[in-house]
N, C-alpha and C positions, 0 to 999 in steps of 0.2 A: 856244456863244455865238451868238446872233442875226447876220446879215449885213443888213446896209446896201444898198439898192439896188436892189428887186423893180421891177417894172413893172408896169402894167398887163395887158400880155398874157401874163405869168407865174401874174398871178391866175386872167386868164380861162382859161387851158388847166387851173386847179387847181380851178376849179367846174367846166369843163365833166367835169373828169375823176369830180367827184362826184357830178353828176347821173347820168351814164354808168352808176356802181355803183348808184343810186338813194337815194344819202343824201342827209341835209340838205347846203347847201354853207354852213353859219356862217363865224363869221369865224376860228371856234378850228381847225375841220375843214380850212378852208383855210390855214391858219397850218399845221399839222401836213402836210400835203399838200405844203408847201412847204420843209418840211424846218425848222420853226420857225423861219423866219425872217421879217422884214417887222415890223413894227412894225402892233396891231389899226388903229389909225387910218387907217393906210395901206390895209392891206384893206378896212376898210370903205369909206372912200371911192369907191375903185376898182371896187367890189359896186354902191356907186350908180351911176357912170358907167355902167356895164355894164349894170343894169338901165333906168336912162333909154335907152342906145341901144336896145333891144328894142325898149321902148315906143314907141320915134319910127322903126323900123322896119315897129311894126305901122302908125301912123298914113300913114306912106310908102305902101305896100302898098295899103291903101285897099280892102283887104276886109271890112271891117263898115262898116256905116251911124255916119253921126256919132252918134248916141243911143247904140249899142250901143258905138262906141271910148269914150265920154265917160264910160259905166258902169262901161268895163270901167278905165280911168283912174281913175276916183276906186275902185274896189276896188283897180287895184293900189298905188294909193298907203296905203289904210287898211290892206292888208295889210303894205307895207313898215312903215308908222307900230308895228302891231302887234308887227312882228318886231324892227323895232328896242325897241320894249317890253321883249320879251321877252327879246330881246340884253343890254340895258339890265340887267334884273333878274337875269338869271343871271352876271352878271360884277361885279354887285353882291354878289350870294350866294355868289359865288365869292372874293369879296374879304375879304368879312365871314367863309365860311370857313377861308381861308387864315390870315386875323389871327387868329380862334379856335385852328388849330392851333399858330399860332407861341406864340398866348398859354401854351396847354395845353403844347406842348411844353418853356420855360422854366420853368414851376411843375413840370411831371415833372422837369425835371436840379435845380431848385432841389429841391426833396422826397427827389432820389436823393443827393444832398451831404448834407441833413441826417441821412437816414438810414443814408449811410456817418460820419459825426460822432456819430449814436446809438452804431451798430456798435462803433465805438472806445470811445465812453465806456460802453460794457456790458462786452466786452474786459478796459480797465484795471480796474471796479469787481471783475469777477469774479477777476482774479489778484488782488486786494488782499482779498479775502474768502476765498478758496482759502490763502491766506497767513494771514489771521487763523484760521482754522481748523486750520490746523495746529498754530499755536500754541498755542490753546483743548486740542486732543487731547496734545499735550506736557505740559499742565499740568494735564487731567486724569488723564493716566497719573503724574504727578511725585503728584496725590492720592491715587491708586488705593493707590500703593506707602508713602505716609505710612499712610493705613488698615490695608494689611496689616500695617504696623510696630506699629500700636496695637494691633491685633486679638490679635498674639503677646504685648504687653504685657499686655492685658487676661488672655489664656490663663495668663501665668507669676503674674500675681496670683489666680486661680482657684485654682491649681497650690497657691501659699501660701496659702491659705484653708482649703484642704482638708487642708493640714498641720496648723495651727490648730486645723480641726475636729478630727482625730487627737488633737490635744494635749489640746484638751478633753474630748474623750472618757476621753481617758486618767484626766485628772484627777476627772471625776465616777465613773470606778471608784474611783478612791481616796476620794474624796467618800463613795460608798456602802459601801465598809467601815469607815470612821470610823464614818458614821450607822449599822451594824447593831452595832459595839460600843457607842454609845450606847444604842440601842436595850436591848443585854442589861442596860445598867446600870439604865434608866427602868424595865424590868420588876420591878424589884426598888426599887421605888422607890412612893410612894400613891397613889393611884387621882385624883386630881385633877392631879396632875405628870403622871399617863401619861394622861391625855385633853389634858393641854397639851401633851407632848411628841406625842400623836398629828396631833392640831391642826397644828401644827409640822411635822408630818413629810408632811400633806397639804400643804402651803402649798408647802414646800419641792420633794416631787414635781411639783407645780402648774406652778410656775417651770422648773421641769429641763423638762418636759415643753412649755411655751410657747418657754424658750430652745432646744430641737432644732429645735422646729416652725419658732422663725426662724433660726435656722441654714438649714434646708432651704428655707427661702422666700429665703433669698439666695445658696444655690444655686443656685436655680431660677433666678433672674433674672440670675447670670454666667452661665447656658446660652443664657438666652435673649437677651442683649447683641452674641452672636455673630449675630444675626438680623436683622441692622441698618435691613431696606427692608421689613420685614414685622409685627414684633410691636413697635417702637417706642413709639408710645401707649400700649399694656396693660404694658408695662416698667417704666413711669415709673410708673403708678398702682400697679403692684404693688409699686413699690420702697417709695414714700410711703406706699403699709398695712405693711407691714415693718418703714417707720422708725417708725411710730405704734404698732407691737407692741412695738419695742423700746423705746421712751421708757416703755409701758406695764410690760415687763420692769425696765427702772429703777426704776420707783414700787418695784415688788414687792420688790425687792432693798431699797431701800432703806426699806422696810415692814419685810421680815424684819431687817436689822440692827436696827433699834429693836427686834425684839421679842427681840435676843439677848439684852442683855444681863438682862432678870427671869427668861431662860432658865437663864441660869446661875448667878442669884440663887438662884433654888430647886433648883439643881443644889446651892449651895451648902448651904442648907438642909437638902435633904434627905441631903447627907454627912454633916451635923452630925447630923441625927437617926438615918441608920442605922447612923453611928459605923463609915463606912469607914476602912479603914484610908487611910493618909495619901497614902503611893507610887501606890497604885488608882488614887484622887481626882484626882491631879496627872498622873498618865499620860492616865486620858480627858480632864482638864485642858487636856493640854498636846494631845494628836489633834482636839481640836475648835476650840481656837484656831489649828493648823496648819489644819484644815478651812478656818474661815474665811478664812485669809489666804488658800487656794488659791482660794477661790471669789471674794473680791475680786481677785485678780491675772488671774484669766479672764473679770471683768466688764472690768476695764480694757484687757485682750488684745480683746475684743471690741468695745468701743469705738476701739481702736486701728484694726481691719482695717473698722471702718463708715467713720473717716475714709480709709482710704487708697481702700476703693472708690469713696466718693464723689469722692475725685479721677479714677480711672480714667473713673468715666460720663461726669464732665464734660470731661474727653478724646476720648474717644470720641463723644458729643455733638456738639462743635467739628467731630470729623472728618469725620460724617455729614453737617452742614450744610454744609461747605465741599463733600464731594461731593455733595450734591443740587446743590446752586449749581452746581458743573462740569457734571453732566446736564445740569441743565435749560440752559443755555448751549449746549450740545452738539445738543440737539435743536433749538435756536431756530434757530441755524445748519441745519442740513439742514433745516429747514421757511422760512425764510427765506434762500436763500444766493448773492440779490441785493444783499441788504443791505449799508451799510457797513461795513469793516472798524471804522472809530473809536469802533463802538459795542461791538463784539466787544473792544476794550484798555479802554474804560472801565469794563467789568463786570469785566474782570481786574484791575484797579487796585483798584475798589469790593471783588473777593474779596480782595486783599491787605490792606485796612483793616480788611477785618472779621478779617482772620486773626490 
């Protein structure tokens, strides 16, 4: 801190001491020289006293001509005038940049508080998003594991389908030696009844041969059901030509029962006319009405296993959607994981409604 009390002759041993090195003697150089003490006003004044005694020393002296002291008088006054200018303007510049850095320096602490108040609120957002993310990963592993639960669902309904298949296989072996004792009996029978019983027996292969073929198209597509993030779209299209084979399978079936019964009309006919014996008649009678009840009981068995699959798709459907939902949730997060947590519980809310 500054001291109080410099004098004049402390100034002048602190210029003469600066001329001596050959610096300028200002008023800062001589403030500094004096160990920052003295107040500028003070030294300046003192600086004038000092230079008016010179000047009234040289005029004492009386070695220039009055012209030449008179010149050299008003120079050195234009030059104190000058220096104090210059005095003037650099303590001005000085002032103006001191306020600039105090300015600067309050907006730097103001700027470094807000951006420790950023720091914190990026901090809090990120554990509350590091938090919703976890939770997000909890409940898409609680989906993952619903999925595998349907996928075994979906596998033991496969499993019963395929049993099914067996059962019906089974039965159209029995189906086809009914129809080749028919067969033996139409042969022995007139030439218009065996181009109908032929007719007949093309229709009827027709159907067997449409109903394996969807049989195997809905095989095909509980293989493909296990494929869940890949063949989806072509699933669904191939199930709907499936279901459109089978509704067409229907007609068919229900074509061939209408044309049972003038089948068996001229079945009957033609007992009457080849004058079978009675027991014959009633046996292939009775194997071909057993026929049909088997073939309606495996139309119905197979309309049964098209409702239960179509429950299983629409199972499994639900499941896929809910995990796409969790994915794409999951990647939103690591591609945004600034973001709010409130938006990470609202999508999990929004997946609970849809579920």
């Amino acid at each position: 801190m500054a001291r109080a009390g410099i004098n004049k002759v402390q100034v002048e041993r602190a210029r003469a001491a600066l001329l001596a090195r050959g610096e300028n003697p200002s008023i800062d150089a001589i403030r500094i020289e004096l160990g920052n003490t003295g107040s500028k006003s003070t030294i300046h004044r003192y600086l004038k006293e000092l230079e008016a005694e010179e000047n009234t020393r040289l005029d004492d002296e009386q070695l220039l001509s009055k012209a030449l002291r008179e010149m050299v008088a008003k120079m050195a006054a234009k030059l104190r005038e000058e220096a104090e200018e210059i005095v003037s303007a650099a303590e001005k510049r000085h002032a103006e940049r001191e306020a600039q850095w105090k300015k600067e320096r309050v907006e730097l602490e103001s700027a470094l508080k807000e951006s420790h108040t950023n720091v914190d609120k990026l901090n809090r957002s990120l554990t509350a998003t590091q938090a919703s993310l976890e939770e997000s990963a909890a409940s898409l592993q609680a989906e993952q594991v619903r999925s595998q639960r349907l996928s075994q669902q979906v596998e033991g309904l496969e499993a019963h389908l395929a049993d099914k298949d067996a059962h019906l296989s089974s039965l159209e072996e029995k189906h086809r030696h009914a129809r080749d004792a028919l067969e033996h009996f139409r042969q022995a029978s007139k030439e218009q009844r065996e181009q109908d019983i032929r007719r007949h027996e093309q229709q009827l292969q027709q159907l067997q041969a449409e109903l394996r073929q969807a049989n195997q198209t809905v095989i095909v597509k509980q293989e493909e059901l296990t494929q869940l993030n890949k063949d989806n779209a072509r699933l669904l299209s191939e199930l709907g030509a499936a279901r459109k084979q089978m509704v067409s399978l229907e007609g068919a079936v229900e074509k061939l029962e209408h044309q049972l019964p003038p089948l068996q009309k001229q079945l009957s006919d033609t007992e009457k006319a080849l004058s079978v014996k009675t027991s014959e008649g009633d046996l292939l009678r009775e194997q071909l009405e057993r026929t049909e009840g088997q073939y309606r009981e495996c139309v119905q068995r197979q309309r049964a296993l098209e409702v239960t699959l179509a429950e299983a798709q629409a199972n499994l459907a639900h499941c896929q959607a809910n995990l796409a939902h969790y994915k794409a949730l999951a990647e939103r997060k690591k591609a945004d994981p600034s973001g709010p947590a409130k938006t990470g519980r609202m999508e999990k809310k929004s997946g609970r409604k849809r579920e």
